[in-house]
RODO-2510 file (C-alpha; in nm, 4 decimals, decimal comma):
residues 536
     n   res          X          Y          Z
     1     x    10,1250    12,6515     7,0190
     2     x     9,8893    12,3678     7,1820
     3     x     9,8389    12,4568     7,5742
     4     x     9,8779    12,1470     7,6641
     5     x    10,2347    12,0598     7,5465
     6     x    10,3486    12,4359     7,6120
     7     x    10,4943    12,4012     8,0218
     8     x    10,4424    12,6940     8,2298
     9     x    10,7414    12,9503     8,2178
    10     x    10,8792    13,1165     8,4984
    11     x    11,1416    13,4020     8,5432
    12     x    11,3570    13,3145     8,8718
    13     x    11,6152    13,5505     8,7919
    14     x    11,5661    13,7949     9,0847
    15     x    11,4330    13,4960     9,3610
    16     x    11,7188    13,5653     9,5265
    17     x    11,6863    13,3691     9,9033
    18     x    11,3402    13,2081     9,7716
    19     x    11,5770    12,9949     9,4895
    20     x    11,6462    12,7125     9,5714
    21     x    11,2520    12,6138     9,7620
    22     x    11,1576    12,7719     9,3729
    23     x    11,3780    12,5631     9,1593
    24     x    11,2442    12,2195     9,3299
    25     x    10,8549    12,3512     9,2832
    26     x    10,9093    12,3739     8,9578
    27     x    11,1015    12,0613     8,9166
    28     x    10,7976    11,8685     9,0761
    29     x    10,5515    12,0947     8,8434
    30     x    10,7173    11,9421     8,5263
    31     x    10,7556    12,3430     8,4436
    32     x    11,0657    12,5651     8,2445
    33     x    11,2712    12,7906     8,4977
    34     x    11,4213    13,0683     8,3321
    35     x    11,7346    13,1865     8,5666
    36     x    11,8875    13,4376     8,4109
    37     x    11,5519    13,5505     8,2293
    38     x    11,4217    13,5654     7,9205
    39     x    11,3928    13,7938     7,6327
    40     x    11,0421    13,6900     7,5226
    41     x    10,7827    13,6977     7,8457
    42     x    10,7305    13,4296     8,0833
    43     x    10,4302    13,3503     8,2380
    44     x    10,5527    13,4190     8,6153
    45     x    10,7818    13,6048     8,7890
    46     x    10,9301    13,5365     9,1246
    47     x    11,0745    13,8748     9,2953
    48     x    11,2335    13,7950     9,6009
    49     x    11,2393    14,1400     9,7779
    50     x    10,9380    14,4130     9,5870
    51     x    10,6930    14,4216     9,2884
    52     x    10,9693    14,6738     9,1413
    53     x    11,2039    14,4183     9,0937
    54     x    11,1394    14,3759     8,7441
    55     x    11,0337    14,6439     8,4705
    56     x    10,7145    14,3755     8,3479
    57     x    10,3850    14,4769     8,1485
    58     x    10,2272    14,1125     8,1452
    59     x    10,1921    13,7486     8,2956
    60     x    10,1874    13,7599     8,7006
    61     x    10,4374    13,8670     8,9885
    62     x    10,4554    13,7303     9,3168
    63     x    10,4497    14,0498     9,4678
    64     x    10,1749    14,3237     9,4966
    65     x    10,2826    14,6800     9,4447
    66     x    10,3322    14,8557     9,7812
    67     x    10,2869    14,5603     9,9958
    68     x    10,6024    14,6260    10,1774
    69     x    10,5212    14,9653    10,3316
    70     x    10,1925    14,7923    10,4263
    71     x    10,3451    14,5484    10,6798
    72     x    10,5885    14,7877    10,8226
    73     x    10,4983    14,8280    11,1330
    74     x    10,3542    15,1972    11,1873
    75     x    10,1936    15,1159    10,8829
    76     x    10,0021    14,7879    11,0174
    77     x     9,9408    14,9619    11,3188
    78     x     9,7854    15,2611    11,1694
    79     x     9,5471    15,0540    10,9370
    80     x     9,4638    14,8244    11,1914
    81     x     9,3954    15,1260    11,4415
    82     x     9,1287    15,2175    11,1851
    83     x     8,9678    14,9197    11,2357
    84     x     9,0308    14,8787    11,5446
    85     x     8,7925    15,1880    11,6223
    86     x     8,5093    15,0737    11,3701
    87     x     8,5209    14,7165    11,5364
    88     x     8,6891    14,7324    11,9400
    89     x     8,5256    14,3780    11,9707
    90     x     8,6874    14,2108    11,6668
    91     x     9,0223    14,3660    11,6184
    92     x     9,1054    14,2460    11,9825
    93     x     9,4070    14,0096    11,8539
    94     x     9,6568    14,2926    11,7941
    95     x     9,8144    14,4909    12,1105
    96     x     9,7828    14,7981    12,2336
    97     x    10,0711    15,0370    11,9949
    98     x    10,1771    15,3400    12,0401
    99     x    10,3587    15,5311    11,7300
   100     x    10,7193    15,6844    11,8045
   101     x    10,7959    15,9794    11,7941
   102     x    10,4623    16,0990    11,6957
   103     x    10,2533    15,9791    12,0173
   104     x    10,5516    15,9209    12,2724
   105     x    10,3599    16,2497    12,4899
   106     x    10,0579    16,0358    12,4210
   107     x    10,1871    15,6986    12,5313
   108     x    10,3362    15,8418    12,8480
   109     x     9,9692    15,9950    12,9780
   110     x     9,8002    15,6904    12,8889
   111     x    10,0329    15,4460    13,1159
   112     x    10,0435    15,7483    13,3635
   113     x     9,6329    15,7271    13,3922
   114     x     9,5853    15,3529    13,4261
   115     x     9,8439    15,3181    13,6535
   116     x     9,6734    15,6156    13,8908
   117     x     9,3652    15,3823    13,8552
   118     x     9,5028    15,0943    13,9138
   119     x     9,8625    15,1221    14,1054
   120     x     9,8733    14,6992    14,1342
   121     x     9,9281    14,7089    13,7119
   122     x    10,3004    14,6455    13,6224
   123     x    10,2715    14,6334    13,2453
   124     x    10,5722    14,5362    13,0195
   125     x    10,6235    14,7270    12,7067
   126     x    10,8065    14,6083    12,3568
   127     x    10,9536    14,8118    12,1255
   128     x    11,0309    14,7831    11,7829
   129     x    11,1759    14,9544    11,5147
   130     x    10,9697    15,0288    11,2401
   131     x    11,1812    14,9300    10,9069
   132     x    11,3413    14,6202    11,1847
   133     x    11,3314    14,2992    11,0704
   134     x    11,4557    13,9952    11,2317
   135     x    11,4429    14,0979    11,5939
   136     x    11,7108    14,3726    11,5100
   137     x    11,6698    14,6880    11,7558
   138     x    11,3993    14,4876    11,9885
   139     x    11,3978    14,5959    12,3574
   140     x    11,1622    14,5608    12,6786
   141     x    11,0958    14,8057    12,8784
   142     x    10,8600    14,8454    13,2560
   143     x    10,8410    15,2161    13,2355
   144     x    10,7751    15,4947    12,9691
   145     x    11,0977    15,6511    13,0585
   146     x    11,2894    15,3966    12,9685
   147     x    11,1967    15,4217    12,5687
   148     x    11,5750    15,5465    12,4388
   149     x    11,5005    15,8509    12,2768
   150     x    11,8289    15,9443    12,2426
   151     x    11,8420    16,1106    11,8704
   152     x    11,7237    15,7592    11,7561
   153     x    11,3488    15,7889    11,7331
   154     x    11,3379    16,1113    11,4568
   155     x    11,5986    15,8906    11,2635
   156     x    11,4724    15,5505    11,2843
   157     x    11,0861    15,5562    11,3950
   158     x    10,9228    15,2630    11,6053
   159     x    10,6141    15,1126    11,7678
   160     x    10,6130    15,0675    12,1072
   161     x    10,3470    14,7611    12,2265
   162     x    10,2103    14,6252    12,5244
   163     x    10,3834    14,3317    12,5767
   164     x    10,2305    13,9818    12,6107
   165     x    10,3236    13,8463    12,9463
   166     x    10,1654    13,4952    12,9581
   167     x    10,2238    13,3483    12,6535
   168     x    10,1599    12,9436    12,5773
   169     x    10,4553    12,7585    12,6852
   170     x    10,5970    12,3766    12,5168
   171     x    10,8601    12,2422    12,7339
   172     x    10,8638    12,5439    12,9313
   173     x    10,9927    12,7772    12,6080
   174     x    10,8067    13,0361    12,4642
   175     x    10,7440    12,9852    12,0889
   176     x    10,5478    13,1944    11,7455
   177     x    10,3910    13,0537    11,5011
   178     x    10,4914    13,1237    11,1054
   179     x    10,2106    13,0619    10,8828
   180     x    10,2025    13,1356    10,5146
   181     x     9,9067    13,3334    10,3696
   182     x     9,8811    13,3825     9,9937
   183     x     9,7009    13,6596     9,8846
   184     x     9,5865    13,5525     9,5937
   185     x     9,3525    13,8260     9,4524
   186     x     9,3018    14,1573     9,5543
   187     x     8,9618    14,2384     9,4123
   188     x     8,8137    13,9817     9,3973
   189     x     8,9363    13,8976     9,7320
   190     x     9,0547    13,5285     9,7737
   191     x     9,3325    13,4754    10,0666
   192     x     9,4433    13,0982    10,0834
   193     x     9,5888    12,9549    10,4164
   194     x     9,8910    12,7117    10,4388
   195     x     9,7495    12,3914    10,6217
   196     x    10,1481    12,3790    10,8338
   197     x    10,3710    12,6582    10,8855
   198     x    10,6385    12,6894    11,1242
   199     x    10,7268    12,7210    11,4607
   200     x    11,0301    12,8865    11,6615
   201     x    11,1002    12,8524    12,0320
   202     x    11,2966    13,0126    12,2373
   203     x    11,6207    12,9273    12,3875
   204     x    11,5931    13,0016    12,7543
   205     x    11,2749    12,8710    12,9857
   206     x    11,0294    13,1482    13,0390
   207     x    10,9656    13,3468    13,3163
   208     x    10,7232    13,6920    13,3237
   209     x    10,9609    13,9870    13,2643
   210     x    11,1520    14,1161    13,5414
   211     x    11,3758    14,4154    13,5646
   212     x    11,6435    14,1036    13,5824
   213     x    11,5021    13,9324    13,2902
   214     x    11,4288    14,2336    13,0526
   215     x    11,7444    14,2003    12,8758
   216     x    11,7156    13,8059    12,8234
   217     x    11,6688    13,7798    12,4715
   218     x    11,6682    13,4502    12,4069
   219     x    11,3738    13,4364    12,6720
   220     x    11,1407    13,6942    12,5344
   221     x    11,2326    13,7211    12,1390
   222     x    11,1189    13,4271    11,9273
   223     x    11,3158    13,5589    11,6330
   224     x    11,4647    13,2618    11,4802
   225     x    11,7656    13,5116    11,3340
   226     x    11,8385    13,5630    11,7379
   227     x    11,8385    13,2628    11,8831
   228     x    12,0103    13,0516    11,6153
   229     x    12,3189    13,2113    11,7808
   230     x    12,2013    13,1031    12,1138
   231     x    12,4484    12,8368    12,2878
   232     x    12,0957    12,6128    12,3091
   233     x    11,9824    12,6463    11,9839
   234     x    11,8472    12,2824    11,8461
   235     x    11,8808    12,1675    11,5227
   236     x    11,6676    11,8615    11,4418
   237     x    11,5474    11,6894    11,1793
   238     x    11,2965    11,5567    11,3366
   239     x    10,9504    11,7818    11,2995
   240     x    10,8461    11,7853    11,6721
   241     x    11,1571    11,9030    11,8425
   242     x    11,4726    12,1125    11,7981
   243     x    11,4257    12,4905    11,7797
   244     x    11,1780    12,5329    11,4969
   245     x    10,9280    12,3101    11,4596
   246     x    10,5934    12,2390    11,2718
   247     x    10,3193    12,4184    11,3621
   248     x    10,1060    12,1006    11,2956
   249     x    10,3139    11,8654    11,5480
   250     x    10,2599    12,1439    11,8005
   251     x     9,8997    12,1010    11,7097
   252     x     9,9504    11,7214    11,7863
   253     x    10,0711    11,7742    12,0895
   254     x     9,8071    12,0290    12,2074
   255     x     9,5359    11,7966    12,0996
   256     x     9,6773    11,5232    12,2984
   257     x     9,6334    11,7248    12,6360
   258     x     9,2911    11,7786    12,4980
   259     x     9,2979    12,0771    12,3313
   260     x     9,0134    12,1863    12,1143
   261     x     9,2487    12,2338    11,8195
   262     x     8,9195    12,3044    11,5646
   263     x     8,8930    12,5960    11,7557
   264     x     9,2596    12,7248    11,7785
   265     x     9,2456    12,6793    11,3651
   266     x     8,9368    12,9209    11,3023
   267     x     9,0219    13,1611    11,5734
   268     x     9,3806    13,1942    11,3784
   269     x     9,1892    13,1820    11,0241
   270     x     8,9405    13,4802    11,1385
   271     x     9,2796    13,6862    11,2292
   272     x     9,3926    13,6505    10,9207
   273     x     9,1189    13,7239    10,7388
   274     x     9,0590    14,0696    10,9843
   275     x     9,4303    14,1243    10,9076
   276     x     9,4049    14,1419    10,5492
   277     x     9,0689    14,3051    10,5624
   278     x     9,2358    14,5802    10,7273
   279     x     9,5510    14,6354    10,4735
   280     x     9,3091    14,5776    10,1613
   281     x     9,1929    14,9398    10,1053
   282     x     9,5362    15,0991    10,0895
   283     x     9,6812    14,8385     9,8622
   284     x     9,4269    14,9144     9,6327
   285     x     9,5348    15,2710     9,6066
   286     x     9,9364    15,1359     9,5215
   287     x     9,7633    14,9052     9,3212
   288     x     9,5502    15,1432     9,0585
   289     x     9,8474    15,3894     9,1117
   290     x    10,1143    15,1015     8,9829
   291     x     9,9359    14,9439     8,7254
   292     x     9,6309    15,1602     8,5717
   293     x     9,2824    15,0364     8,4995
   294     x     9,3003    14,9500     8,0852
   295     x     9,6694    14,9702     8,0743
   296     x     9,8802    14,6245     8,0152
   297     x    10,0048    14,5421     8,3355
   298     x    10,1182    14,2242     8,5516
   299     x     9,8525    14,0778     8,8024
   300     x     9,9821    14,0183     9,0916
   301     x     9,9667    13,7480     9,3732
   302     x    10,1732    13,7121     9,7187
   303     x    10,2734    13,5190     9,9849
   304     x    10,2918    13,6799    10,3021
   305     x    10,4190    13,5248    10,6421
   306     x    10,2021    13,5774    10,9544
   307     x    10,3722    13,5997    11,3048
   308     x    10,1226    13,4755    11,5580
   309     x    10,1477    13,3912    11,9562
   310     x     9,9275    13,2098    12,1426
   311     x     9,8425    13,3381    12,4526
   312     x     9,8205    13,1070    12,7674
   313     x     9,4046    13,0689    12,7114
   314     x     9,4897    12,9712    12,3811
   315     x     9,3803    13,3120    12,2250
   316     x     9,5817    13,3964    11,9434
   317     x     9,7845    13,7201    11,8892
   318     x     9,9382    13,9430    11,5634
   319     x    10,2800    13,9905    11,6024
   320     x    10,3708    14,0948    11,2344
   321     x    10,2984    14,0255    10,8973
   322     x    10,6100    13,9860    10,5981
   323     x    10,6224    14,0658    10,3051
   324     x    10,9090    13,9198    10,2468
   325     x    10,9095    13,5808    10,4594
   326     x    11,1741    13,3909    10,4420
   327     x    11,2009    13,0790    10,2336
   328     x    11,5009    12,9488    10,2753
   329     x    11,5342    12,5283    10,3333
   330     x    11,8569    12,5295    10,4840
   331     x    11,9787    12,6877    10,8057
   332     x    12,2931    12,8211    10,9713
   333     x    12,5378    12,5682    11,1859
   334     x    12,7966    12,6120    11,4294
   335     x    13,0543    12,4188    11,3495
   336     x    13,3278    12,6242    11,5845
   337     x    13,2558    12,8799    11,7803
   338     x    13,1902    13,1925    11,5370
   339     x    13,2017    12,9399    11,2140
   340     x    12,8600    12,8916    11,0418
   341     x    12,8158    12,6259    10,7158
   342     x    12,5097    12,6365    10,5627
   343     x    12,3014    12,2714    10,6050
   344     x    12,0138    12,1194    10,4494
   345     x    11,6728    12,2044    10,6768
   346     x    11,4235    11,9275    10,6504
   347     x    11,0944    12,1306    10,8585
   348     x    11,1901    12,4415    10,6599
   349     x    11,2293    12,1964    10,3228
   350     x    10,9277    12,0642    10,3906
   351     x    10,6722    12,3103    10,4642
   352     x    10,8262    12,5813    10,2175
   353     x    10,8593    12,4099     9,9158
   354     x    10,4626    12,2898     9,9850
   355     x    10,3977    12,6654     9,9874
   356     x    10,5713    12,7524     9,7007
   357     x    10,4494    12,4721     9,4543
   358     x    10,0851    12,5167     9,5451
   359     x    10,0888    12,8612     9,5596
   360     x    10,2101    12,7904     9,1629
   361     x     9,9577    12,5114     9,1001
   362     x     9,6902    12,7625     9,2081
   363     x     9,8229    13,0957     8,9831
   364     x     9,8837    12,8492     8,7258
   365     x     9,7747    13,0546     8,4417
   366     x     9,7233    12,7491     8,2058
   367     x     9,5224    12,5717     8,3690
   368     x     9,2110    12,7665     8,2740
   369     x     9,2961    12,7640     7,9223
   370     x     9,3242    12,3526     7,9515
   371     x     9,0451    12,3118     8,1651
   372     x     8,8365    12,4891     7,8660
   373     x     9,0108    12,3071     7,5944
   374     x     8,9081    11,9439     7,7234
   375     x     8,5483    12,1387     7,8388
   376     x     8,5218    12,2334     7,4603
   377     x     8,6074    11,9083     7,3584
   378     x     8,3558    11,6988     7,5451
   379     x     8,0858    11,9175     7,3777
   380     x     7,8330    11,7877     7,1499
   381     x     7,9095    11,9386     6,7878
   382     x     7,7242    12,0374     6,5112
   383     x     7,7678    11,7021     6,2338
   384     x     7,9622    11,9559     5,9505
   385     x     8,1712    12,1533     6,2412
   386     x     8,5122    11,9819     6,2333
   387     x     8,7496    12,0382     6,5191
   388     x     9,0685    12,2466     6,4366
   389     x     9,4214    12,1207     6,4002
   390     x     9,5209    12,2642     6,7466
   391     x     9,2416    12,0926     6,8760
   392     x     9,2721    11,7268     6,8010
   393     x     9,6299    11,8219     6,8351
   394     x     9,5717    11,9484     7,2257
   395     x     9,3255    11,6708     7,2465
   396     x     9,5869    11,3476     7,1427
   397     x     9,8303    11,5201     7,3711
   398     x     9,6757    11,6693     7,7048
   399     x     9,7588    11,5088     8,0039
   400     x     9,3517    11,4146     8,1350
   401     x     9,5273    11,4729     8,5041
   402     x     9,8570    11,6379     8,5049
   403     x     9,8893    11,6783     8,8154
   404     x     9,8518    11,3065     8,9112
   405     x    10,1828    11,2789     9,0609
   406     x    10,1641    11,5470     9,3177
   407     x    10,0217    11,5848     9,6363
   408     x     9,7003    11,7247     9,7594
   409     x     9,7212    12,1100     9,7190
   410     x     9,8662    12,2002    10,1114
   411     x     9,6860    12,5543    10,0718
   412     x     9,3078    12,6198    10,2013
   413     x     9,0675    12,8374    10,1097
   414     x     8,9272    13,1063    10,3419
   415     x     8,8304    13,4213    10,1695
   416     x     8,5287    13,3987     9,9347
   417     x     8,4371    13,0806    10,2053
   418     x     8,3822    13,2513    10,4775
   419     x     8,3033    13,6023    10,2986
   420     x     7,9061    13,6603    10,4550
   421     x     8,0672    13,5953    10,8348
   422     x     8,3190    13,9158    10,7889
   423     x     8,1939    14,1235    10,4760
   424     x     8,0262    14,3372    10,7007
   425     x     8,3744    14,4838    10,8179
   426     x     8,5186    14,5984    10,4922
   427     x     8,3783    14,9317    10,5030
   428     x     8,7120    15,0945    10,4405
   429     x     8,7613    14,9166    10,1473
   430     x     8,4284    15,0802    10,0081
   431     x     8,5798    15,4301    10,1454
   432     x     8,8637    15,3341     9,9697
   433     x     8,6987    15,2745     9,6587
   434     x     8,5206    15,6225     9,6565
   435     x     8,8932    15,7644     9,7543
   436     x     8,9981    15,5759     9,4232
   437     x     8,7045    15,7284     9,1907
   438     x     8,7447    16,0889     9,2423
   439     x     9,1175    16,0572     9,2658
   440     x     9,0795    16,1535     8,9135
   441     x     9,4314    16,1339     8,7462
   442     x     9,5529    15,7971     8,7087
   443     x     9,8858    15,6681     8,9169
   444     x     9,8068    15,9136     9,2193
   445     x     9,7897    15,8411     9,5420
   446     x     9,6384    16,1648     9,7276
   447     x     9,3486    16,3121     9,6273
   448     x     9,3641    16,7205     9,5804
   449     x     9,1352    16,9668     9,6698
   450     x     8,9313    17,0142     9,3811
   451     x     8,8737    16,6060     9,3941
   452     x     8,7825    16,6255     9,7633
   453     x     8,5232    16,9138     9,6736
   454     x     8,3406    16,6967     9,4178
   455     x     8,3482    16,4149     9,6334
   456     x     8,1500    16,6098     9,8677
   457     x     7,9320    16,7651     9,5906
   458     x     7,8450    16,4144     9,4285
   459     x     7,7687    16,2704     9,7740
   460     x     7,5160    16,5729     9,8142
   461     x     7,6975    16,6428    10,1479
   462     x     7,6860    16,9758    10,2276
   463     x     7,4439    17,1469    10,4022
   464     x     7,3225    17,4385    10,5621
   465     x     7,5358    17,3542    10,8462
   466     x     7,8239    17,2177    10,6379
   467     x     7,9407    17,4989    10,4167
   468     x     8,1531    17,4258    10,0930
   469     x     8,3764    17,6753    10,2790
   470     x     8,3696    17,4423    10,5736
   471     x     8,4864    17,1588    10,3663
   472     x     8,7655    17,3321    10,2393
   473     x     8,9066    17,3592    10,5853
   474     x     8,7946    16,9988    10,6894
   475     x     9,0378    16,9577    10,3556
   476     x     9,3259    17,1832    10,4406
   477     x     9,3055    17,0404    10,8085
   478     x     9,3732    16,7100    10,8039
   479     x     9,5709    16,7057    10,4701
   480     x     9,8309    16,9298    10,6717
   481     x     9,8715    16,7190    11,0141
   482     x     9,8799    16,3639    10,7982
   483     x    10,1439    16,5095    10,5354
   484     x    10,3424    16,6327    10,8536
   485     x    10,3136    16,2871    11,0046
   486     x    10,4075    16,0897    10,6842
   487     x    10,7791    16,1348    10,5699
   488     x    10,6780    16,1090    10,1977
   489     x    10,6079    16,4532    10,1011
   490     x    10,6187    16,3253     9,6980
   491     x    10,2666    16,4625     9,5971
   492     x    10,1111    16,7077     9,7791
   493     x     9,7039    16,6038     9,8907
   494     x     9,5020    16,4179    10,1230
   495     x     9,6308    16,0038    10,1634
   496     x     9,3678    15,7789    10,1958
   497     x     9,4385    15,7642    10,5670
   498     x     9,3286    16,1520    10,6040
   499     x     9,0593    16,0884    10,3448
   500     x     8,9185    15,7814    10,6088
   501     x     8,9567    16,0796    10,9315
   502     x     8,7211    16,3331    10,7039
   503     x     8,4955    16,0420    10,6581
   504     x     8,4580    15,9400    11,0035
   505     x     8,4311    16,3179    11,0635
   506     x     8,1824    16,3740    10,8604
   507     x     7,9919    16,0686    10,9267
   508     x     7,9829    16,1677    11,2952
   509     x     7,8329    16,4904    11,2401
   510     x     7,5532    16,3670    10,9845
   511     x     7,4365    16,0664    11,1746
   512     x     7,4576    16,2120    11,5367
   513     x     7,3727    15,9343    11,8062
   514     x     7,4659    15,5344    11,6603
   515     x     7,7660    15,3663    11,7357
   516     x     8,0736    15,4917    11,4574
   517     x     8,0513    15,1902    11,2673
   518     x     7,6928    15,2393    11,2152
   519     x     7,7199    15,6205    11,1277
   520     x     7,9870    15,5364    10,9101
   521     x     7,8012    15,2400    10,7014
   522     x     7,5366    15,4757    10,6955
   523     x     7,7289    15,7466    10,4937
   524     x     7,9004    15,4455    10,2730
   525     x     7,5501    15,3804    10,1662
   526     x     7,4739    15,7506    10,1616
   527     x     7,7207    15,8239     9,9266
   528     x     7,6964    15,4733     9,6943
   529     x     7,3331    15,5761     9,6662
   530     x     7,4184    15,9016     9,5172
   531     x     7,6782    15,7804     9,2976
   532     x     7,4671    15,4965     9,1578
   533     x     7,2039    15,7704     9,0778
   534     x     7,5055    15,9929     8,8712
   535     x     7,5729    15,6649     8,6872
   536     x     7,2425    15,5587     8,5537
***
């Protein structure tokens, strides 16, 4: 089998929505689709809704194991919370949440105190269902009160947000930004940035939210799934107006007014890179729990879709992250009222299949082994060493360049770039890492008691003042109020999230007057320390 006539093969039999963007990547990558699978492996796999998809023990998946309950949005919220209280100053971009039902008591005294403080504050609230997607179950509301807690908060939890009431404004509409982020290692880190994405106005002019207003949603909700049954919806095939739009002629048009668009870029690259600092440590738990150290096993690579606003001072805001982003190239039209026929989309066609097809030229897993073939090739050799069969045979046939014929790859770089500038803030993902050692058994995802107690033990952390009986109850403690919180009550134990609360607990009490993030890098490093010593 020579690598260089072999084409890249890739399973597109559960793509579902993501087909047809897939089928012309790999038409322009000169690669073999299999549709309907294929009994030997393939080299990819394209899932279009979960990692679980497929049963699959080798090549790579598009989809990292527990990604979805990642993005949900308690989840986010939670993970971002985290860092949110290591790092006040840097997790700024995401608003204020509150979780329902769990902190409803919570989210009422809050508003209650600033608005004693400060009776001239008339905030506007969002709320969102948790499991929602496409703007389904969104409502605004001015006053706690008016959260509908009628029986549907225990059955369908949400996150209630401070809403943002000056947003940037094109011709008067308010509009989000889509931009595709691939994810393309996990550890190693490496996150990759779409140069375009997408853009999706509104269909009513703005104004700040009103009690007359609240209910406009084609005002307030950028969801494209909303508003393409708006009377004003515009198609277009033109890139810079209509409905949904490229982010990069909105970028045009900023720059024209003077608008230091360098900065808008790396303000929205540093969010994304914060983002997916802060989802990193847990998806390493669903990862080593989903596909074992030194077991055969898929890697795994994703693209994930970023909702972003920019607010009036240009300061960009996290609305949501997919998992699942949409890649369809056509779109919905009205033909009657009520009658839809599916039409061609030229700004979806055109920034989606650049996603798709670069996100494949980059997890192309032959490359490496070509790249080394022609390396091995160019290197002086021994006078009696002849090359093999395969290899003049590779050699006659590869392709010096093959991708010649395509464009320049429409994905950037960020994360190792611009690793020194924000290493500093993945401290959870070393927490997570000890989390992951004394997890002991293999495909867990809560650590037991007896794991929890040699944690401590290895770490050297008890001390006079912190009994091994006192642990135990730091244990039972916060195991209890997290599993009551969580609705997966699958395997009893501490989830990473409790596991992070113990640290920061115990952090606080060991290191008593620095900031928290400095008392808890100082027990990371505590605790490495001690572990490097057990390892020698």
């Amino acid at each position: 089998e020579y690598c260089s006539q072999r084409p890249v093969t890739v399973d597109s039999s559960k793509a579902r929505t993501s087909l047809d963007a897939l089928k012309i990547s790999i038409r322009q990558l000169r690669w073999k689709e299999f549709p309907f699978g294929r009994r030997l492996p393939c080299d990819i796999y394209w899932h279009g809704v979960s990692f679980h998809d497929n049963d699959i023990f080798s090549g790579q998946v598009n989809k990292f194991p527990g990604m979805t309950e990642m993005v949900r949005k308690i989840t986010l919220s939670r993970a971002v919370r985290i860092m949110q209280n290591l790092f006040p100053e840097e997790y700024n971009f995401y608003p204020r949440s509150w979780i329902l039902p769990d902190e409803f008591q919570l989210f009422v005294a809050q508003v209650r105190m600033v608005k004693d403080g400060d009776p001239s504050w008339k905030p506007t609230f969002i709320v969102k269902p948790d499991s929602g997607c496409q703007g389904d179950g969104i409502y605004l509301i001015k006053d706690p009160s008016d959260i509908r807690l009628a029986g549907t908060l225990q059955s369908r939890p949400a996150v209630v947000q401070e809403y943002i009431c000056k947003p940037l404004l094109i011709d008067k509409l308010k509009f989000d930004i889509r931009l595709y982020v691939l994810l393309k290692s996990l550890d190693p880190l490496e996150i990759y940035i779409a140069k375009d994405g997408l853009s999706r106005f509104c269909t009513e002019p703005y104004q700040e939210p009103s009690p007359k207003n609240l209910h406009h949603t084609f005002m307030h909700l950028t969801n494209y799934s909303l508003n393409i049954h708006s009377g004003n919806f515009v198609h277009s095939d033109s890139t810079s107006t209509g409905s949904k739009r490229t982010f990069s002629s909105i970028l045009c048009r900023l720059s024209s007014k003077g608008v230091d668009i360098k900065k808008v870029w790396s303000d929205i690259i540093s969010l994304v890179i914060k983002t997916v600092i802060a989802l990193t440590p847990e998806l390493k738990v669903f990862y080593q729990s989903d596909i074992p150290a030194g077991r055969p096993g898929p890697t795994c690579f994703q693209i994930l879709g970023f909702d972003i606003l920019l607010m009036k001072n240009l300061k960009p805001i996290l609305l949501e992250v997919n998992a699942n982003p949409s890649m369809r190239i056509e779109h919905e039209q009205e033909l009657s009222p009520g009658v839809f026929e599916n039409v061609p989309s030229l700004v979806d066609e055109e920034v989606k299949v650049a996603v798709i097809r670069d996100t494949l030229r980059l997890m192309d897993p032959l490359k490496n082994k070509r790249e080394n073939q022609s390396q091995k090739l160019k290197q002086p050799r021994a006078v009696k060493e002849e090359p093999s069969d395969s290899e003049l045979a590779s050699a006659s046939n590869a392709n010096p360049n093959p991708e010649a014929h395509l464009p320049s790859i429409c994905l950037k770089q960020v994360f190792p770039k611009y690793a020194k500038q924000f290493n500093y803030l993945r401290l959870v993902d070393r927490m997570a890492n000890l989390f992951i050692r004394f997890l002991g058994i293999k495909g867990t995802m809560k650590l037991g008691p007896t794991g929890f107690r040699t944690f401590i033990r290895n770490c050297k952390l008890s001390s006079s003042s912190l009994s091994m009986a006192a642990v135990d109850i730091l244990y039972i403690d916060i195991t209890r109020r997290w599993n009551s919180m969580t609705l997966d009550q699958r395997d009893s134990g501490m989830c990473l999230q409790g596991f992070v609360e113990a640290f920061f607990y115990l952090a606080q009490r060991k290191f008593k007057m620095l900031p928290l993030h400095e008392q808890v890098a100082s027990l990371v490093d505590l605790c490495e320390y001690h572990l490097s010593l057990l390892d020698e």
